[in-house]
mmCIF entry with sequence, helices, sheets and N, C-alpha, C, O atoms, coordinates in Angstrom:
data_MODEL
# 
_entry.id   MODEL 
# 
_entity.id                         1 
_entity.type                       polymer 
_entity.pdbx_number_of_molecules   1 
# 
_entity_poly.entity_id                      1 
_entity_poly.type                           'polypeptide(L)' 
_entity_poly.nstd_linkage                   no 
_entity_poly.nstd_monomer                   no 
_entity_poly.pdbx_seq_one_letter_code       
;(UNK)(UNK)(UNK)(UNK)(UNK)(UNK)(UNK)(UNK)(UNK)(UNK)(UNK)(UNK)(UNK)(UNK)(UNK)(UNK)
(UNK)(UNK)(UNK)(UNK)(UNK)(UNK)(UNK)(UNK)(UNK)(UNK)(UNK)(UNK)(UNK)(UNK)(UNK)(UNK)
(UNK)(UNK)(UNK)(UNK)(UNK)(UNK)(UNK)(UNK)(UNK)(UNK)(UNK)(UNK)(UNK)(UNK)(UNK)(UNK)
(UNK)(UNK)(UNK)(UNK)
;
_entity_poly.pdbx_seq_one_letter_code_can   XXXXXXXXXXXXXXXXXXXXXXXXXXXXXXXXXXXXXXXXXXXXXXXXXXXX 
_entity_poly.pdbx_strand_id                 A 
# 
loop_
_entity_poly_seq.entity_id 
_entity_poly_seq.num 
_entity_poly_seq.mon_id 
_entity_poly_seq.hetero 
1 1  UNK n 
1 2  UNK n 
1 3  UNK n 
1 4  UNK n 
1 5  UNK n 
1 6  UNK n 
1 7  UNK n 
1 8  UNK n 
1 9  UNK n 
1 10 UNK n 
1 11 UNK n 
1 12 UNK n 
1 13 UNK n 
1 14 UNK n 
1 15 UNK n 
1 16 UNK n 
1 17 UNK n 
1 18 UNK n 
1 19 UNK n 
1 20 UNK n 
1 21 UNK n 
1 22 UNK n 
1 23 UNK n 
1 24 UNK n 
1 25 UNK n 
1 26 UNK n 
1 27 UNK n 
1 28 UNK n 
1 29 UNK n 
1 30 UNK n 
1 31 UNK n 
1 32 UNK n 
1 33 UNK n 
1 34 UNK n 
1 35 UNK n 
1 36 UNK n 
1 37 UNK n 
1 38 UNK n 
1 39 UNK n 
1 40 UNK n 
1 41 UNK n 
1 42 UNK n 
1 43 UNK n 
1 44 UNK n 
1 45 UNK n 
1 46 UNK n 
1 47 UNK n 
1 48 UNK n 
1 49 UNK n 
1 50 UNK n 
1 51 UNK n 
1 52 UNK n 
# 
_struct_asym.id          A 
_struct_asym.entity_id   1 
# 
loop_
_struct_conf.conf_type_id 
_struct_conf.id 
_struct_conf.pdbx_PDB_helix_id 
_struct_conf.beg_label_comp_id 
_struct_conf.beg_label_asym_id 
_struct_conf.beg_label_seq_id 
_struct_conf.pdbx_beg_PDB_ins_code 
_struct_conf.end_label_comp_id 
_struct_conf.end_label_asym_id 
_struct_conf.end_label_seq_id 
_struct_conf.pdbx_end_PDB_ins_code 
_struct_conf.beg_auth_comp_id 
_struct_conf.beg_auth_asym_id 
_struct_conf.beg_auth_seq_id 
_struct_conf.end_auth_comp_id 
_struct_conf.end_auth_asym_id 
_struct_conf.end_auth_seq_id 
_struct_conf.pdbx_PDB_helix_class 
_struct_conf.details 
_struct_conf.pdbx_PDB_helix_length 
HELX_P HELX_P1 AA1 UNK A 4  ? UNK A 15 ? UNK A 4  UNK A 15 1 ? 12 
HELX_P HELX_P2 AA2 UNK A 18 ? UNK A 20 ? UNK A 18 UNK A 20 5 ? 3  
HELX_P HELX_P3 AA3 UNK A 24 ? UNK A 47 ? UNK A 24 UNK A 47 1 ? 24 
# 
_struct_conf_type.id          HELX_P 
_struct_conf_type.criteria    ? 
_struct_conf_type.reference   ? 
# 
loop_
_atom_site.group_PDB 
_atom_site.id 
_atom_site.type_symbol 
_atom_site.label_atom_id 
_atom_site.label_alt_id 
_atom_site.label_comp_id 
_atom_site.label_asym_id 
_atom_site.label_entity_id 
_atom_site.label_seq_id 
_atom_site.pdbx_PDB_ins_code 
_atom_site.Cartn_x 
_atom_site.Cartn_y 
_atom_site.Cartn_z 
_atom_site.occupancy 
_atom_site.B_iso_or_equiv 
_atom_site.pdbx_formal_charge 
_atom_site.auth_seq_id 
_atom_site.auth_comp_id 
_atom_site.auth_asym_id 
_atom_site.auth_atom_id 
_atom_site.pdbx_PDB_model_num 
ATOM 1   N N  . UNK A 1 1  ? -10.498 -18.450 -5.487  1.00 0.00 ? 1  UNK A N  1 
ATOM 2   C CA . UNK A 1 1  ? -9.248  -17.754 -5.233  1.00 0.00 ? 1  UNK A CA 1 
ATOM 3   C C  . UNK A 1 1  ? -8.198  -18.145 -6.285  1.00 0.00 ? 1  UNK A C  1 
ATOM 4   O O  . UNK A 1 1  ? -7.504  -17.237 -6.744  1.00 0.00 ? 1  UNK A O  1 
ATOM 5   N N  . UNK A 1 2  ? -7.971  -19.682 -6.807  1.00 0.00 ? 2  UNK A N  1 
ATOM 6   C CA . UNK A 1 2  ? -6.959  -19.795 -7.609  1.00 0.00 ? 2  UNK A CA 1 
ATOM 7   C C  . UNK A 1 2  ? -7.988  -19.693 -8.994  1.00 0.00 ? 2  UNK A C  1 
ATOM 8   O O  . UNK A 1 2  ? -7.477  -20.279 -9.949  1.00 0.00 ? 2  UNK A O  1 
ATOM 9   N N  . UNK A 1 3  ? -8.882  -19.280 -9.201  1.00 0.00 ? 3  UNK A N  1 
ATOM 10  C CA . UNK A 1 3  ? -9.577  -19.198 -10.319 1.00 0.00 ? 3  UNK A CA 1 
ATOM 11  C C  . UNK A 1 3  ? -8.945  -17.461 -11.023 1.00 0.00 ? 3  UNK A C  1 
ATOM 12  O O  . UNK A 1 3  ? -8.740  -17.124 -12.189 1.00 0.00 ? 3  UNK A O  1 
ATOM 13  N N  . UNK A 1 4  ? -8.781  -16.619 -9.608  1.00 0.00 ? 4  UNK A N  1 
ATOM 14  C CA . UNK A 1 4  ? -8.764  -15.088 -9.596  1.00 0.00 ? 4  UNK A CA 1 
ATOM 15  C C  . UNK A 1 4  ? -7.486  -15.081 -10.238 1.00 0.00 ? 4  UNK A C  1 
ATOM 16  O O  . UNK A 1 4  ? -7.271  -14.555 -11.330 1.00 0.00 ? 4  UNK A O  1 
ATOM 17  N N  . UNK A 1 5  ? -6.230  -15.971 -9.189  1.00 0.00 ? 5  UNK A N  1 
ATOM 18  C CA . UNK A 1 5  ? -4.917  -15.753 -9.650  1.00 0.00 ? 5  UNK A CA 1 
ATOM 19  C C  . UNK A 1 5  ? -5.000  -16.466 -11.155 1.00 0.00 ? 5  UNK A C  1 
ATOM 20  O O  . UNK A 1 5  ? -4.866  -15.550 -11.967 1.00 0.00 ? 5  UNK A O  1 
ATOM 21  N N  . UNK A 1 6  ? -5.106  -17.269 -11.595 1.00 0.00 ? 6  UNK A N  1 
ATOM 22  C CA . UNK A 1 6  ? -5.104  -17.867 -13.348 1.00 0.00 ? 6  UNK A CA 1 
ATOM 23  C C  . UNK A 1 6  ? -5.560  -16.797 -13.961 1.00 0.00 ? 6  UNK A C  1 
ATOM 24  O O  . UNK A 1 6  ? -4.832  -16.307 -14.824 1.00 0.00 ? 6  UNK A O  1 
ATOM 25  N N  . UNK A 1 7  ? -6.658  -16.269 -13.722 1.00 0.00 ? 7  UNK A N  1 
ATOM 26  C CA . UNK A 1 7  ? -7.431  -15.049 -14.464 1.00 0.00 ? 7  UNK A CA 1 
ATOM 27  C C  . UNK A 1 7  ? -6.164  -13.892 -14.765 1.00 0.00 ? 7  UNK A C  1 
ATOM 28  O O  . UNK A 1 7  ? -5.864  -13.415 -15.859 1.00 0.00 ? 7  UNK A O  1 
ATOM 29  N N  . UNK A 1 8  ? -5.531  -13.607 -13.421 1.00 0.00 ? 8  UNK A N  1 
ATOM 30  C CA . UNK A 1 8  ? -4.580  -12.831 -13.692 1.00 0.00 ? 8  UNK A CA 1 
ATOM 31  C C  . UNK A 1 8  ? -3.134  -12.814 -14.272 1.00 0.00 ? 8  UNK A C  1 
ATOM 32  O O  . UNK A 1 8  ? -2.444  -11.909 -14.741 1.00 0.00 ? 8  UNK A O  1 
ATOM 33  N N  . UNK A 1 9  ? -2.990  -13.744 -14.130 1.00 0.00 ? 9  UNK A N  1 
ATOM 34  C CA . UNK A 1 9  ? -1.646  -14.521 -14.815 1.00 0.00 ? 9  UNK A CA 1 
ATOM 35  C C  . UNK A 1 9  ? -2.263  -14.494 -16.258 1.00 0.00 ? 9  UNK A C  1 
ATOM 36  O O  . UNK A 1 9  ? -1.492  -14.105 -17.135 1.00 0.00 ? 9  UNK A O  1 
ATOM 37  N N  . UNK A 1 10 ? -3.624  -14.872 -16.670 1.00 0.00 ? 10 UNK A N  1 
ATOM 38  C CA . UNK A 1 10 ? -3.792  -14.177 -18.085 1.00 0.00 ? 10 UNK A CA 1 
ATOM 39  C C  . UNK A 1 10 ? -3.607  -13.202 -18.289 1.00 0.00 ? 10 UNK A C  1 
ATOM 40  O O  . UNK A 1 10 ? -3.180  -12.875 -19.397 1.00 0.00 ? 10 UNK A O  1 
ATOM 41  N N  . UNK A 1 11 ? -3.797  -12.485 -17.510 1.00 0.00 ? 11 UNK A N  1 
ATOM 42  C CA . UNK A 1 11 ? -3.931  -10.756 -17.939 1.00 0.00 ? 11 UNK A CA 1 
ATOM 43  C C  . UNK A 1 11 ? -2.474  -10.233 -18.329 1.00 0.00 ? 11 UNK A C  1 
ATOM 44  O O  . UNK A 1 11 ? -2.222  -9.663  -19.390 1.00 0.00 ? 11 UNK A O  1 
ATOM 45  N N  . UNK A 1 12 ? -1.509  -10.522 -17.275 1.00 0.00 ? 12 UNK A N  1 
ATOM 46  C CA . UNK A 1 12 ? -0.142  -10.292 -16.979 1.00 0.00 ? 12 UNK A CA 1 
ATOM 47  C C  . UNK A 1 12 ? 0.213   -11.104 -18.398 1.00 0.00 ? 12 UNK A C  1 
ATOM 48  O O  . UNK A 1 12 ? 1.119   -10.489 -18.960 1.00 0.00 ? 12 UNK A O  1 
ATOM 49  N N  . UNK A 1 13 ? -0.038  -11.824 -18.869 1.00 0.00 ? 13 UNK A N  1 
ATOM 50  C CA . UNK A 1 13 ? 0.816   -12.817 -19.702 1.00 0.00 ? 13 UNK A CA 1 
ATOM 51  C C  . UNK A 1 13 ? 0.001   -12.173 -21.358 1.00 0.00 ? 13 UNK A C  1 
ATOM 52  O O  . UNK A 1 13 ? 0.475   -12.288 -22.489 1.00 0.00 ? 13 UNK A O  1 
ATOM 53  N N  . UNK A 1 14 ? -1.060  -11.643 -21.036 1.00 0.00 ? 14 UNK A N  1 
ATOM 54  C CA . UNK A 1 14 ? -1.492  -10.986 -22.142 1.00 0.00 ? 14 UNK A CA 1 
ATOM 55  C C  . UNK A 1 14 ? -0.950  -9.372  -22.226 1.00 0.00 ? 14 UNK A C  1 
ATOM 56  O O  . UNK A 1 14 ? -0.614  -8.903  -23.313 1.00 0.00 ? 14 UNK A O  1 
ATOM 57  N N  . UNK A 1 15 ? -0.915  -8.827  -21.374 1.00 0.00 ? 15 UNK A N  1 
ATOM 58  C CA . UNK A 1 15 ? 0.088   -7.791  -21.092 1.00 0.00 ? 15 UNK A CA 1 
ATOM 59  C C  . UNK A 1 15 ? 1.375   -7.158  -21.702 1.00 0.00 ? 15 UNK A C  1 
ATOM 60  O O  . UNK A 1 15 ? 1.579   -5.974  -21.970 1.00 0.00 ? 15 UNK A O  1 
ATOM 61  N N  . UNK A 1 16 ? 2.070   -8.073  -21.832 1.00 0.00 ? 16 UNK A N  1 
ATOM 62  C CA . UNK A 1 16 ? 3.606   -8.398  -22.228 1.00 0.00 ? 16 UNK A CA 1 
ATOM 63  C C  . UNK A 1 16 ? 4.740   -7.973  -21.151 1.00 0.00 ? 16 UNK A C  1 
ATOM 64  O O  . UNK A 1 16 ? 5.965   -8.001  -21.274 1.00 0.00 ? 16 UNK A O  1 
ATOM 65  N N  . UNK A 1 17 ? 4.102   -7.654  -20.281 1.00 0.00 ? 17 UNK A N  1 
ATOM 66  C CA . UNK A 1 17 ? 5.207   -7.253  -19.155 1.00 0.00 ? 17 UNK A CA 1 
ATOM 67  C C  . UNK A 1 17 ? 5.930   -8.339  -18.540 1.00 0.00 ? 17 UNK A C  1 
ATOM 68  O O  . UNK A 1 17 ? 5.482   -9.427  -18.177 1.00 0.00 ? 17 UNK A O  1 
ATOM 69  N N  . UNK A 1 18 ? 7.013   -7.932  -18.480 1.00 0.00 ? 18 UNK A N  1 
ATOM 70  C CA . UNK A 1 18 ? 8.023   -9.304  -17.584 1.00 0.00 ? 18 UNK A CA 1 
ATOM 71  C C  . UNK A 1 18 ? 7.594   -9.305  -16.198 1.00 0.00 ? 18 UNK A C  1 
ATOM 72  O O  . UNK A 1 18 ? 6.557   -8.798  -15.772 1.00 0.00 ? 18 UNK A O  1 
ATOM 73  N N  . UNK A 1 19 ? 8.515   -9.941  -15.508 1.00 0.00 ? 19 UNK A N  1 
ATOM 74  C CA . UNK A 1 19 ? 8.342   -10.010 -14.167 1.00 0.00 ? 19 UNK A CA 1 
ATOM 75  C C  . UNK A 1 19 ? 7.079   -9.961  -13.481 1.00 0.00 ? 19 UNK A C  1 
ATOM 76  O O  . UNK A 1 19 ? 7.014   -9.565  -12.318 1.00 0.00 ? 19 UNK A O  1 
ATOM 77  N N  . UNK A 1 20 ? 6.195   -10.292 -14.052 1.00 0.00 ? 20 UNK A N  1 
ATOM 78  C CA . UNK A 1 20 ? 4.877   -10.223 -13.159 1.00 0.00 ? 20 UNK A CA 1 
ATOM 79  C C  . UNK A 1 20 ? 4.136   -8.937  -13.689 1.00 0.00 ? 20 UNK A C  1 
ATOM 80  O O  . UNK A 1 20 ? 3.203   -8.492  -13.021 1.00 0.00 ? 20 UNK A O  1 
ATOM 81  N N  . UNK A 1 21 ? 4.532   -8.290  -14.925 1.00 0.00 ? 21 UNK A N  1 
ATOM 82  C CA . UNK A 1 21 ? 3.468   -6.974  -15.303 1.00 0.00 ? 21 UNK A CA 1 
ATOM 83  C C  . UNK A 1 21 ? 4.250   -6.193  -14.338 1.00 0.00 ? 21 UNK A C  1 
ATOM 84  O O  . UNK A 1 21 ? 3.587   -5.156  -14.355 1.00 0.00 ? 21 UNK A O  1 
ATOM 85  N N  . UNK A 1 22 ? 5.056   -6.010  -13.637 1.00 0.00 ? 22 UNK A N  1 
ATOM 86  C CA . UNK A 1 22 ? 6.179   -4.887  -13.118 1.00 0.00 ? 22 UNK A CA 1 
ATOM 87  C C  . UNK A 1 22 ? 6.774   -3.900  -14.073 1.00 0.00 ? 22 UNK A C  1 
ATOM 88  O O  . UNK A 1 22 ? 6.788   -2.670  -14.110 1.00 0.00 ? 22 UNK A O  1 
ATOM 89  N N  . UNK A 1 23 ? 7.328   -4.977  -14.936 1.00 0.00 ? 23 UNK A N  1 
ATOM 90  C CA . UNK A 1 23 ? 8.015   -4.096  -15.507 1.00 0.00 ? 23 UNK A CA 1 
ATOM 91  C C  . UNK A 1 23 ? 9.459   -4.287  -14.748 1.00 0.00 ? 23 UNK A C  1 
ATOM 92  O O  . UNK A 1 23 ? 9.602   -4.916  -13.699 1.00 0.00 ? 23 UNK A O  1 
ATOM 93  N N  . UNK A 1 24 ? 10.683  -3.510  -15.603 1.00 0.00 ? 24 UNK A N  1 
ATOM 94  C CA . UNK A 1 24 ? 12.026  -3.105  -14.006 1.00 0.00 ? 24 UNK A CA 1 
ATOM 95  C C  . UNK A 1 24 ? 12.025  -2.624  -13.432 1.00 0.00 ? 24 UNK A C  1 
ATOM 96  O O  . UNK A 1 24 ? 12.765  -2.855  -12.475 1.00 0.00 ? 24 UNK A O  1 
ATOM 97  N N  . UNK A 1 25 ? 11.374  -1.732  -13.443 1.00 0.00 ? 25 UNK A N  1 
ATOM 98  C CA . UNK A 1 25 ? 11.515  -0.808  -12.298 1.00 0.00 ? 25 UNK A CA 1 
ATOM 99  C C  . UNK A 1 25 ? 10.310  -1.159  -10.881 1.00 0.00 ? 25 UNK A C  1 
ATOM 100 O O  . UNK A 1 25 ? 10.529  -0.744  -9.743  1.00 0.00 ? 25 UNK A O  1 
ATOM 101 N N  . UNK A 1 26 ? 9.121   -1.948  -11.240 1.00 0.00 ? 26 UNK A N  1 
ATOM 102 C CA . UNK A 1 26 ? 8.457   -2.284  -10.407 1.00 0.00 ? 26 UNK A CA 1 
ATOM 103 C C  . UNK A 1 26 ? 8.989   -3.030  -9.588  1.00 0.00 ? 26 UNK A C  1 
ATOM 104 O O  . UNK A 1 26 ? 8.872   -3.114  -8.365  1.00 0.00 ? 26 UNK A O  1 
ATOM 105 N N  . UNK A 1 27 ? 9.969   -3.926  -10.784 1.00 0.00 ? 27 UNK A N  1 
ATOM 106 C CA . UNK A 1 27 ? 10.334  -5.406  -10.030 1.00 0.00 ? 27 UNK A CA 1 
ATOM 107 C C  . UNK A 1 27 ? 11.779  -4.535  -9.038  1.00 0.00 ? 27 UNK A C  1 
ATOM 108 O O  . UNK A 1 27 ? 11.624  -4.402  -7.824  1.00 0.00 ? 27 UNK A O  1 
ATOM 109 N N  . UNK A 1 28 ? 12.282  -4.336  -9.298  1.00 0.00 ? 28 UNK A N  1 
ATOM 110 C CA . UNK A 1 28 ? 13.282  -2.969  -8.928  1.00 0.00 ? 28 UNK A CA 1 
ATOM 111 C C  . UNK A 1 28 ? 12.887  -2.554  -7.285  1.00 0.00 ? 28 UNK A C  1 
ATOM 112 O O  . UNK A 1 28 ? 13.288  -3.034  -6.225  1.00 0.00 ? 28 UNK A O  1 
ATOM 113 N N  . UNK A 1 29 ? 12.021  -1.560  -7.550  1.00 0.00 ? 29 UNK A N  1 
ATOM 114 C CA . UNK A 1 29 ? 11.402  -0.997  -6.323  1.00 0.00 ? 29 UNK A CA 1 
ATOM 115 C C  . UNK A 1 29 ? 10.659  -2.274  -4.977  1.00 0.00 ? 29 UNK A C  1 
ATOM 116 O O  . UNK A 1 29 ? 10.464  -1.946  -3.806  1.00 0.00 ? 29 UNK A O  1 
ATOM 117 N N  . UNK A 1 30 ? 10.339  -3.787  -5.587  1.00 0.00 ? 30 UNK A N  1 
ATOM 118 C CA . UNK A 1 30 ? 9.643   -4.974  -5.297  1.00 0.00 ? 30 UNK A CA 1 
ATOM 119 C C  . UNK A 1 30 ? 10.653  -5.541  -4.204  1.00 0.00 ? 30 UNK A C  1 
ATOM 120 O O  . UNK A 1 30 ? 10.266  -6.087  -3.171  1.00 0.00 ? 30 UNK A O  1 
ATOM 121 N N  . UNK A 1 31 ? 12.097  -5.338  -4.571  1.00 0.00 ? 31 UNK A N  1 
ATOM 122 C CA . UNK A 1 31 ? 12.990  -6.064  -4.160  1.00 0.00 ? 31 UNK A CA 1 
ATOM 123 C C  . UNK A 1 31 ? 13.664  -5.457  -2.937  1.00 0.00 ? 31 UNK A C  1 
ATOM 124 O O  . UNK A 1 31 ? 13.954  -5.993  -1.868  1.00 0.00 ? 31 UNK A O  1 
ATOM 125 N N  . UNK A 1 32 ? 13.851  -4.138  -3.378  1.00 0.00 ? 32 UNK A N  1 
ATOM 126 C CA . UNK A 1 32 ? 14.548  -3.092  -2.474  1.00 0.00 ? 32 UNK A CA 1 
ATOM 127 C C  . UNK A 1 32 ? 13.509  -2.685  -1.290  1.00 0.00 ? 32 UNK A C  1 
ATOM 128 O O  . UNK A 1 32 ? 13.949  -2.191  -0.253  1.00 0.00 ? 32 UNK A O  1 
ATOM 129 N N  . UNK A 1 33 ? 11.950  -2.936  -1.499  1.00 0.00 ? 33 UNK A N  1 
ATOM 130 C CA . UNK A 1 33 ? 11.700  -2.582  -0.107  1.00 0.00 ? 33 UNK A CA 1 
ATOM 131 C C  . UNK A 1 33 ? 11.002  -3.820  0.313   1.00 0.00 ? 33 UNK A C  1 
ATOM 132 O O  . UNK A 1 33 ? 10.050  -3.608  1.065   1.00 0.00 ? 33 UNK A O  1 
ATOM 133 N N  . UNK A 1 34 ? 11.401  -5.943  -0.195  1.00 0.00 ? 34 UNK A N  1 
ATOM 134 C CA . UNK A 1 34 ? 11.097  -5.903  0.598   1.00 0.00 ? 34 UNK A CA 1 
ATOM 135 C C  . UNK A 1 34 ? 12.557  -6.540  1.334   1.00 0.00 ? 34 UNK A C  1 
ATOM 136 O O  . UNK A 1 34 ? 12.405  -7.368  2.232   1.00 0.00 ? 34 UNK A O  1 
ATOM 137 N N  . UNK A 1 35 ? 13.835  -6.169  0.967   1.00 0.00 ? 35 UNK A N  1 
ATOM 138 C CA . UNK A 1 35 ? 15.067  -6.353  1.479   1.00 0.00 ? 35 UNK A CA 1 
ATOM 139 C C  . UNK A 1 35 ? 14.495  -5.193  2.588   1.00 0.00 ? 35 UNK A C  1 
ATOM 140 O O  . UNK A 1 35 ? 14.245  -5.973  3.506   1.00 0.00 ? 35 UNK A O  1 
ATOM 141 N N  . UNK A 1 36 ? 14.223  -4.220  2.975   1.00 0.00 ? 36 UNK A N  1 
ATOM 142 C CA . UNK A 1 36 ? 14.091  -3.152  3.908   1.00 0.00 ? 36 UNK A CA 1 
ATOM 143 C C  . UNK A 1 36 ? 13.667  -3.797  5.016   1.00 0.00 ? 36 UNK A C  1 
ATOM 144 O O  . UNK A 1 36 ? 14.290  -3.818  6.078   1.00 0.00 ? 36 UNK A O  1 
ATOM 145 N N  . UNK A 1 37 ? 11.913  -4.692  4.666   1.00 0.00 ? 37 UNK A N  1 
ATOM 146 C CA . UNK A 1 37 ? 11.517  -5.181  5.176   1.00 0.00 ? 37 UNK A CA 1 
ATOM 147 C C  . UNK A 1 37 ? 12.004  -6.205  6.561   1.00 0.00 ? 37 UNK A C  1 
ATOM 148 O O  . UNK A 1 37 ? 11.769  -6.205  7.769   1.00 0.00 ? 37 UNK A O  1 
ATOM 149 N N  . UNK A 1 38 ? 12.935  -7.170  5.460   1.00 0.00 ? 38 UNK A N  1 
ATOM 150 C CA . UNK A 1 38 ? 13.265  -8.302  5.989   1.00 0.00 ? 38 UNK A CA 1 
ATOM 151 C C  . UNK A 1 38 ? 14.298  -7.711  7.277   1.00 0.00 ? 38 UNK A C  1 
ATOM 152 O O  . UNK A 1 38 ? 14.326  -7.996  8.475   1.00 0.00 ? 38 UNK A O  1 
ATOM 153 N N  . UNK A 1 39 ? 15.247  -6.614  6.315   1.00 0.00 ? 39 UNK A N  1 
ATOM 154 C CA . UNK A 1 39 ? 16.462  -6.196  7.584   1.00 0.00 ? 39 UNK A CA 1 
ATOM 155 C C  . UNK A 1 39 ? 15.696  -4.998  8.986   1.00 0.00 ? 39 UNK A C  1 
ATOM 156 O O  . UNK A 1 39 ? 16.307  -4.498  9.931   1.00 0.00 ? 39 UNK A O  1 
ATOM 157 N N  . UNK A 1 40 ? 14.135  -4.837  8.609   1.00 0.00 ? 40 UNK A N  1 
ATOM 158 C CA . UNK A 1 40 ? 13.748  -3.991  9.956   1.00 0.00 ? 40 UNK A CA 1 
ATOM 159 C C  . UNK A 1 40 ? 12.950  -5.513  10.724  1.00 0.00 ? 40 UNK A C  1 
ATOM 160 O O  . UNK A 1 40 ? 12.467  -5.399  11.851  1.00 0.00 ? 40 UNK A O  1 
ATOM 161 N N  . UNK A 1 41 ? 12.914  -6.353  10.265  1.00 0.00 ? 41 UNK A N  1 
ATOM 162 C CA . UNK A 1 41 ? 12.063  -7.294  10.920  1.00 0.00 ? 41 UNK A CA 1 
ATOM 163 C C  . UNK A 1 41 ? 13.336  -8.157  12.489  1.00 0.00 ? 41 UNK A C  1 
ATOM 164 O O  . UNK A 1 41 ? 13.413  -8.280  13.712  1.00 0.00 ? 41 UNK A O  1 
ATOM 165 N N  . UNK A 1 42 ? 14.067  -8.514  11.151  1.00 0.00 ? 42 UNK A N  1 
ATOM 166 C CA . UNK A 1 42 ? 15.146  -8.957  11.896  1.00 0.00 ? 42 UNK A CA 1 
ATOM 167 C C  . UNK A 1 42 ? 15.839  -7.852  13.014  1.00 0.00 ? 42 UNK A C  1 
ATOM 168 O O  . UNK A 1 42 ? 15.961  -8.198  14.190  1.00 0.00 ? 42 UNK A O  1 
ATOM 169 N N  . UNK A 1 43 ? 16.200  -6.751  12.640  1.00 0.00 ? 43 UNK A N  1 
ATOM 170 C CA . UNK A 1 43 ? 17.180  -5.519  13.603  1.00 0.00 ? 43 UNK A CA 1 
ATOM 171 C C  . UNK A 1 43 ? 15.671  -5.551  14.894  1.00 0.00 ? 43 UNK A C  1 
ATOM 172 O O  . UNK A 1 43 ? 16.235  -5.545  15.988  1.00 0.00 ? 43 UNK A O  1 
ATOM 173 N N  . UNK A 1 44 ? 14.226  -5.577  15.121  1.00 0.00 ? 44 UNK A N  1 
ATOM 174 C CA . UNK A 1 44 ? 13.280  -5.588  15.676  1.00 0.00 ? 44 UNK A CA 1 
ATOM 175 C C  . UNK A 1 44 ? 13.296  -6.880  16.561  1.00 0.00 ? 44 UNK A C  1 
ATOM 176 O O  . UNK A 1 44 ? 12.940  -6.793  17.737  1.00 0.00 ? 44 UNK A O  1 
ATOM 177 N N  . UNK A 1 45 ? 13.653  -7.936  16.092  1.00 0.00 ? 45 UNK A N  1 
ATOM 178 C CA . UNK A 1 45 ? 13.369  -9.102  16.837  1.00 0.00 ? 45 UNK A CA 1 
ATOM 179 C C  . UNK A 1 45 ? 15.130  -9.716  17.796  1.00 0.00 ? 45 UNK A C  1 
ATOM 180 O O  . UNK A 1 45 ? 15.472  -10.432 18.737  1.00 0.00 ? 45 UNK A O  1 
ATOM 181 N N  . UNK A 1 46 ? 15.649  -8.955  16.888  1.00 0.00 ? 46 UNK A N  1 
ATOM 182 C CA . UNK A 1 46 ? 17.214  -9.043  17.615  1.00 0.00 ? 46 UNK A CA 1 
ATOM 183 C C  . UNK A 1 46 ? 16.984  -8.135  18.820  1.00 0.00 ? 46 UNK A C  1 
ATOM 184 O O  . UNK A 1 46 ? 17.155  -8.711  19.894  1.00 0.00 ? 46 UNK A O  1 
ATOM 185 N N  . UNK A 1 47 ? 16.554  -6.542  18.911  1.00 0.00 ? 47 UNK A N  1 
ATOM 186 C CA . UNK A 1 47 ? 16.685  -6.006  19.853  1.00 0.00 ? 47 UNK A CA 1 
ATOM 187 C C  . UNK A 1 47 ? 15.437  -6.442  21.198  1.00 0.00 ? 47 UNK A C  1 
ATOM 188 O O  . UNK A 1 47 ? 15.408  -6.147  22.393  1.00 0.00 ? 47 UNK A O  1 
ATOM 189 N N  . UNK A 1 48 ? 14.560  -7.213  20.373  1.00 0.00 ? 48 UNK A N  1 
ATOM 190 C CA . UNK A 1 48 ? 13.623  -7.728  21.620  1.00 0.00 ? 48 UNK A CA 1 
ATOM 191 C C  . UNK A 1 48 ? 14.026  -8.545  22.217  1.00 0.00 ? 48 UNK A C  1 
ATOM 192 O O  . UNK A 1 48 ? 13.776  -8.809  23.393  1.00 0.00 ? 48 UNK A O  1 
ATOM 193 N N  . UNK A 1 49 ? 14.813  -9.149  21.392  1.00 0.00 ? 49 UNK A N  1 
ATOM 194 C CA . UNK A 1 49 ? 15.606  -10.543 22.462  1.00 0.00 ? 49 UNK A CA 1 
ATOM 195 C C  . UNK A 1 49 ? 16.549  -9.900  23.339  1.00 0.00 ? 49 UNK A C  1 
ATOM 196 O O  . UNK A 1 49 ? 16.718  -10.525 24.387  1.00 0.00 ? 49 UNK A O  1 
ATOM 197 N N  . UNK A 1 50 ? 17.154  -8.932  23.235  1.00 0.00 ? 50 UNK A N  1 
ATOM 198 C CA . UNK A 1 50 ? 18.272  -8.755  23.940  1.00 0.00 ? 50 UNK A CA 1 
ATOM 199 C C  . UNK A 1 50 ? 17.508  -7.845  25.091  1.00 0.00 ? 50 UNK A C  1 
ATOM 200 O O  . UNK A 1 50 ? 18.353  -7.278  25.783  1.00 0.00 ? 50 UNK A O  1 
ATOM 201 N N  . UNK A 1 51 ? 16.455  -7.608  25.406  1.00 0.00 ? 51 UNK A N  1 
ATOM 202 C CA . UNK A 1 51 ? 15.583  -6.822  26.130  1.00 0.00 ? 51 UNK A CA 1 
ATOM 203 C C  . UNK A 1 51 ? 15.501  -8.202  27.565  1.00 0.00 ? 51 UNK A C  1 
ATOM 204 O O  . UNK A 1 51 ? 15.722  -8.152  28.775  1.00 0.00 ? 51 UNK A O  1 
ATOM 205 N N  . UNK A 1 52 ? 15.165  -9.071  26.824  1.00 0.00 ? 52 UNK A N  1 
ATOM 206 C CA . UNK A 1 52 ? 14.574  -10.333 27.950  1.00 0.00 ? 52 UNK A CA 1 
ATOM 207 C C  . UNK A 1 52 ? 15.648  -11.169 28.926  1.00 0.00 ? 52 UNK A C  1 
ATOM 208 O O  . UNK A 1 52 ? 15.236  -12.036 29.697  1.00 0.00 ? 52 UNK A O  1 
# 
């Protein structure tokens, strides 16, 4: 498994892409859904509590 990720961190680093082979706009789109994420996880676990 960490043999796979090194392998790929070559690839990415042979690549020339920033951010992880994203690119900006990957890294861009990376951020914004998983901010989405985090604020439906939380608005989900707030309204379950207030259920009990």
């Amino acid at each position: 498994m960490i043999v796979d990720w090194i392998e790929a961190s070559a690839t990415v680093y042979a690549a020339g892409e920033a951010f992880g082979g994203l690119g900006r706009g990957g890294l861009i789109a990376v951020i914004v859904i998983s901010v989405i994420a985090i604020v439906t996880f939380v608005w989900i676990f707030r309204e379950t509590g207030r259920r009990d």
